[in-house]
C-alpha positions in Angstrom: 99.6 -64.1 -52.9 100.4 -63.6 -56.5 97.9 -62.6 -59.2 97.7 -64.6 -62.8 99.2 -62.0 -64.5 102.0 -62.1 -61.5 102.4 -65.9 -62.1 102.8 -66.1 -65.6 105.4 -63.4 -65.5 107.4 -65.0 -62.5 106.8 -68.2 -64.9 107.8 -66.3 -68.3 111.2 -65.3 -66.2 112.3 -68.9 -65.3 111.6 -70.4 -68.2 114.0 -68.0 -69.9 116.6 -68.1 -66.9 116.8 -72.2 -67.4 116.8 -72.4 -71.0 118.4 -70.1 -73.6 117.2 -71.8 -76.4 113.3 -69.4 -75.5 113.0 -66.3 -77.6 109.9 -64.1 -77.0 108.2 -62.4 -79.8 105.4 -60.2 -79.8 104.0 -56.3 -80.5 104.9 -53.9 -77.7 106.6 -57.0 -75.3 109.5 -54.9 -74.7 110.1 -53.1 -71.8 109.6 -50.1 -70.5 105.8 -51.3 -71.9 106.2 -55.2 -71.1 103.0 -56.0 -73.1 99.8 -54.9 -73.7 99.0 -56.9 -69.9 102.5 -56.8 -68.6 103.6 -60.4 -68.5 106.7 -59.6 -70.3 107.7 -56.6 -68.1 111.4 -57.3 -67.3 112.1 -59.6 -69.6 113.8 -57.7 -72.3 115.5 -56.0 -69.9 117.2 -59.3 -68.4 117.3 -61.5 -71.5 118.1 -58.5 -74.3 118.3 -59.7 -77.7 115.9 -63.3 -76.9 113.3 -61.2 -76.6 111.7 -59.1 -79.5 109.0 -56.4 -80.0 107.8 -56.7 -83.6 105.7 -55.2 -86.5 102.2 -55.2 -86.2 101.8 -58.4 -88.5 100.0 -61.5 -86.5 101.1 -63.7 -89.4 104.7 -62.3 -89.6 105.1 -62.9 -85.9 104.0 -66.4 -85.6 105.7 -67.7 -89.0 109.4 -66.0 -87.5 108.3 -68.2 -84.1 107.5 -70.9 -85.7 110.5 -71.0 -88.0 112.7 -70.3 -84.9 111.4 -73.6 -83.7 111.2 -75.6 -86.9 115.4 -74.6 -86.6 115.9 -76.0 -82.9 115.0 -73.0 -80.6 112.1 -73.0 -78.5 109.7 -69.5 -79.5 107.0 -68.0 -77.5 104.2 -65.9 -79.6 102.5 -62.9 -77.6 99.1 -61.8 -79.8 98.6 -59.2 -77.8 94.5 -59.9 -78.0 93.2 -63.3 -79.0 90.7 -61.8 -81.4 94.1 -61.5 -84.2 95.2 -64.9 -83.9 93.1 -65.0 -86.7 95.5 -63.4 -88.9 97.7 -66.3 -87.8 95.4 -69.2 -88.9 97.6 -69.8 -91.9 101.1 -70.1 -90.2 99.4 -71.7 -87.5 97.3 -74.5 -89.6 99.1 -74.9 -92.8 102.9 -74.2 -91.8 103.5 -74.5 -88.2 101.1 -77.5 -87.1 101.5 -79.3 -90.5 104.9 -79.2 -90.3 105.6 -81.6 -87.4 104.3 -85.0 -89.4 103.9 -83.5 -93.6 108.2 -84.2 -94.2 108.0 -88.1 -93.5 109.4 -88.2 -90.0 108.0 -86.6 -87.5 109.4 -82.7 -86.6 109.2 -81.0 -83.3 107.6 -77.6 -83.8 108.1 -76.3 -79.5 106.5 -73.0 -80.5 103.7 -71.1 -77.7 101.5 -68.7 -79.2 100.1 -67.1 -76.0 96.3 -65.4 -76.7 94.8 -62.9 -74.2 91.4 -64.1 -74.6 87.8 -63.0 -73.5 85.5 -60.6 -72.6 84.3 -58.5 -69.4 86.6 -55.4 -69.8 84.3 -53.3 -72.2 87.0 -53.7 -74.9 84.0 -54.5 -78.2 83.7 -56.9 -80.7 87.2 -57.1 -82.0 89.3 -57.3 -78.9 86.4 -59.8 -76.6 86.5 -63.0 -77.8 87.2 -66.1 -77.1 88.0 -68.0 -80.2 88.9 -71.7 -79.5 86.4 -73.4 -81.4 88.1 -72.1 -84.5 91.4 -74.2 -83.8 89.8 -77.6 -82.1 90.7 -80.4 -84.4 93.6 -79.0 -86.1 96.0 -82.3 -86.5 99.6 -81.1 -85.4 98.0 -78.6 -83.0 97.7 -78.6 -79.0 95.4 -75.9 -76.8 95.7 -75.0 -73.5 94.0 -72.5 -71.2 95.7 -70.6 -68.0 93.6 -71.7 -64.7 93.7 -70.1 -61.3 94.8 -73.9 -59.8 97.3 -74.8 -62.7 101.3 -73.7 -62.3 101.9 -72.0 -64.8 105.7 -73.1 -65.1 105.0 -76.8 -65.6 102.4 -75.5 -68.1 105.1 -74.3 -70.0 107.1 -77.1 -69.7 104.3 -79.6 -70.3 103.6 -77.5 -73.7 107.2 -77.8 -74.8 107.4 -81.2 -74.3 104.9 -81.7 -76.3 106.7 -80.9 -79.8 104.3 -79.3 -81.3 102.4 -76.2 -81.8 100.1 -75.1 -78.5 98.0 -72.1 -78.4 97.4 -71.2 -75.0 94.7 -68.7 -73.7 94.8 -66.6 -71.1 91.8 -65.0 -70.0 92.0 -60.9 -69.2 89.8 -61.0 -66.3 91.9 -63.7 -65.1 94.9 -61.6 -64.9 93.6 -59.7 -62.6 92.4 -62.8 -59.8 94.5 -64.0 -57.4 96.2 -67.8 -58.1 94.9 -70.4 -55.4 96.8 -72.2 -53.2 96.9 -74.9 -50.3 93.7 -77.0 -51.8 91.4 -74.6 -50.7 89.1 -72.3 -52.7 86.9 -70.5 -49.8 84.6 -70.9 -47.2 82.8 -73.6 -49.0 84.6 -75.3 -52.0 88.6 -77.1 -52.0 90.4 -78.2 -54.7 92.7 -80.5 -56.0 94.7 -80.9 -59.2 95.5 -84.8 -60.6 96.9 -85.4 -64.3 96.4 -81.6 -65.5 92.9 -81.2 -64.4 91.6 -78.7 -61.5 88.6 -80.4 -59.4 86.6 -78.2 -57.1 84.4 -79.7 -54.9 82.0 -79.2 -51.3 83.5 -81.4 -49.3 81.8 -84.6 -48.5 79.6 -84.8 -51.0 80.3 -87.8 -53.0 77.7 -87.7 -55.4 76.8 -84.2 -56.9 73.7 -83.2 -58.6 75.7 -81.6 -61.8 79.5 -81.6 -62.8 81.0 -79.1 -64.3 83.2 -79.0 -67.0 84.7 -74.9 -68.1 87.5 -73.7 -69.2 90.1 -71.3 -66.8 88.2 -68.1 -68.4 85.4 -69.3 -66.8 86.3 -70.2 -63.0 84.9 -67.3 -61.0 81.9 -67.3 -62.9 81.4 -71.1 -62.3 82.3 -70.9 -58.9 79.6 -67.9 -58.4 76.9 -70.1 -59.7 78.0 -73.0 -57.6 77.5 -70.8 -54.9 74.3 -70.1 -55.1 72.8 -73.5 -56.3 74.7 -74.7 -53.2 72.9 -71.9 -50.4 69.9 -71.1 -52.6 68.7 -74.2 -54.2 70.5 -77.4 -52.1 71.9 -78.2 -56.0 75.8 -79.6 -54.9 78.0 -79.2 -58.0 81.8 -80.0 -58.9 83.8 -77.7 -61.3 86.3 -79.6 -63.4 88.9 -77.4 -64.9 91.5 -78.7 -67.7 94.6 -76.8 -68.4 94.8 -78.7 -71.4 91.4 -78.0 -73.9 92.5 -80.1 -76.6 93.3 -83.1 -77.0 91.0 -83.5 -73.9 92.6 -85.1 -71.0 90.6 -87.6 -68.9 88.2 -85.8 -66.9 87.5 -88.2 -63.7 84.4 -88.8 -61.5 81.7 -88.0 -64.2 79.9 -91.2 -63.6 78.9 -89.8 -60.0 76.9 -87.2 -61.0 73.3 -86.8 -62.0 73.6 -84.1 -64.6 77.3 -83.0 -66.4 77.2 -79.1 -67.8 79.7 -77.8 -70.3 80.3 -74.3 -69.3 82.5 -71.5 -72.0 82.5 -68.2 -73.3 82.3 -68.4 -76.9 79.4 -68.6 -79.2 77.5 -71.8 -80.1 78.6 -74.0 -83.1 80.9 -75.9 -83.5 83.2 -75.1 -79.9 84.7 -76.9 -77.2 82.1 -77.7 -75.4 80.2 -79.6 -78.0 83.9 -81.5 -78.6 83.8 -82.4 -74.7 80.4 -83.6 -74.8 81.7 -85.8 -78.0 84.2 -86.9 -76.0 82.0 -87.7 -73.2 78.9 -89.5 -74.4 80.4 -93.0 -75.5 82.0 -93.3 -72.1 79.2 -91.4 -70.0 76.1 -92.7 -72.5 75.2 -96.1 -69.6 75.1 -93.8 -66.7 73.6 -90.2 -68.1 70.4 -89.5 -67.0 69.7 -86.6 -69.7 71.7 -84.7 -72.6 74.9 -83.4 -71.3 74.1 -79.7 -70.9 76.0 -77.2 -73.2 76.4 -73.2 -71.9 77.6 -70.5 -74.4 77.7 -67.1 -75.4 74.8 -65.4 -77.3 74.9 -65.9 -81.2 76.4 -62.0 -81.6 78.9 -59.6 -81.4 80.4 -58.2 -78.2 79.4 -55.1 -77.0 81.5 -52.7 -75.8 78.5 -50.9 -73.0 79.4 -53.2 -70.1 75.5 -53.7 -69.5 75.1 -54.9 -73.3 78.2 -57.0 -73.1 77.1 -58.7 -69.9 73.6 -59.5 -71.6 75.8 -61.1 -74.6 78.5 -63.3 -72.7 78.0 -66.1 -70.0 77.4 -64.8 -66.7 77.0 -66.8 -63.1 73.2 -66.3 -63.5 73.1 -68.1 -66.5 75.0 -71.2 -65.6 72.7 -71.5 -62.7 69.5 -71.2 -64.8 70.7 -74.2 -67.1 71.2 -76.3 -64.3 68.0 -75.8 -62.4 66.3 -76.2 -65.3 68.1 -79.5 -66.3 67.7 -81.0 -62.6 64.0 -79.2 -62.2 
């Protein structure tokens, strides 16, 4: 059974096998190294010149991958930790996501700019975060999150097809996890996946005391706290999981439940979560029983000291505090 990292290599390797039009640009993505996380090991050697270690320069990389695509090709953008796809913000908002619509016809801009994102590794303030609220609402602009339950091949292909710029995070504690198959989860919890959304769920319970709504990053986490609200406080929760953060897909079934939790791992202001709970309220406002709960990281830096860090970023504990206390 195949880890994420695993996965997303395996993927990374057929996409460029089926379609030579996929360059691969990034710092270090070379082999012998194969990226900073190695899910580029192997591919320079098999594909050569279509795939490119670069200069240190964020803004550099993603404007050569964007051009490659504003020319025909298809270009996939390593930032080798999320935190510097801040140095990218101008080729990604004003060049790359503008460009698809600002010429008077629309463009297709198939460009991936792939963002190891999060915390949990000790790594500090500048190589921990997960920055997504800063690129929800961009016109022109897609992003999408690795999950444990999503392939990542048709992710791929689901972001090309869209013709236009996609970020896509991938969380660095994921890597390491193990991809779930067969529709089941563990001893307690299956899944399924229907129009790009993960659902984990106790089976036969029809009518759960919270939803869930996080993004991949935040799965074992989620899944922890659903654990113990399930043995330790009789509190029967779903998990829904979208590949796709933004625009956000349907999420189905939220009617059923008597409280709906937006779980992520950035701080508060302005972030997903409070985009999901706009999303949410008009269709959710006849049926919600209270305010659609919102989790998030404390308002400060990262820490590298794993016991500050931890403190700092959502942990189970805390996603099961905010739902006893809404349901209390």
């Amino acid at each position: 059974m195949s880890r994420v990292s695993e996965h997303l290599n395996r993927a990374l390797h057929d996409l460029m096998e089926a379609d030579p039009r996929v360059h691969l640009l990034g710092e270090d993505v070379s082999d012998p190294y194969g990226g900073a996380f190695k899910v580029t090991r192997g591919l320079s050697a098999r594909f050569g010149r279509r795939v490119r270690s670069t200069p240190l320069s964020e803004g550099a990389i993603t404007g050569v991958g964007a051009g490659l695509a504003l020319a025909g090709d298809r270009a996939i953008v390593e930032i080798m930790f999320a935190d510097f796809a801040a140095l990218a913000f101008d080729q990604l908002v004003n060049f790359a996501a503008k460009s698809t619509s600002m010429y008077g016809r629309p463009v297709p801009i198939p460009l991936v700019v792939r963002c190891p994102s999060g915390g949990n590794r000790g790594y500090g303030p500048t190589h921990s975060q997960s920055p997504q609220k800063h690129f929800i609402g961009v016109p022109g602009l897609s992003l999408f999150e690795m999950t444990p339950f999503h392939d990542a091949g048709e992710l791929f292909a689901e972001m090309f097809a869209q013709e236009r710029p996609c970020l896509f995070f991938e969380d660095k504690v994921l890597y390491t996890r193990r991809m779930y198959t067969g529709g089941t989860v563990d001893d307690l919890f299956g899944y399924e996946v229907r129009d790009g959304v993960a659902r984990v769920f106790v089976d036969g319970v029809t009518e759960p005391d919270c939803v869930l709504v996080a993004h991949g990053g935040m799965t074992h986490r989620a899944l922890e706290a659903m654990r113990t609200l399930l043995l330790e406080d009789d509190l029967a929760c779903e998990l829904l999981i979208p590949a796709r953060l933004y625009p956000l897909p349907e999420l189905a079934g939220l009617e059923r439940a008597r409280h709906v939790c937006v779980v992520e791992d950035g701080s508060a202001g302005g972030t997903w979560g409070a985009e999901v709970a706009r999303v949410l309220y008009p269709r959710l406002w006849p049926a919600l029983r209270r305010p659609i709960g919102l989790v998030n990281a404390a308002d400060s830096v990262i820490p590298a000291a794993p016991h500050l860090e931890r403190e700092v970023l959502v942990q189970a504990g805390d996603i099961r505090n905010a739902i006893v206390e809404a349901l209390s």
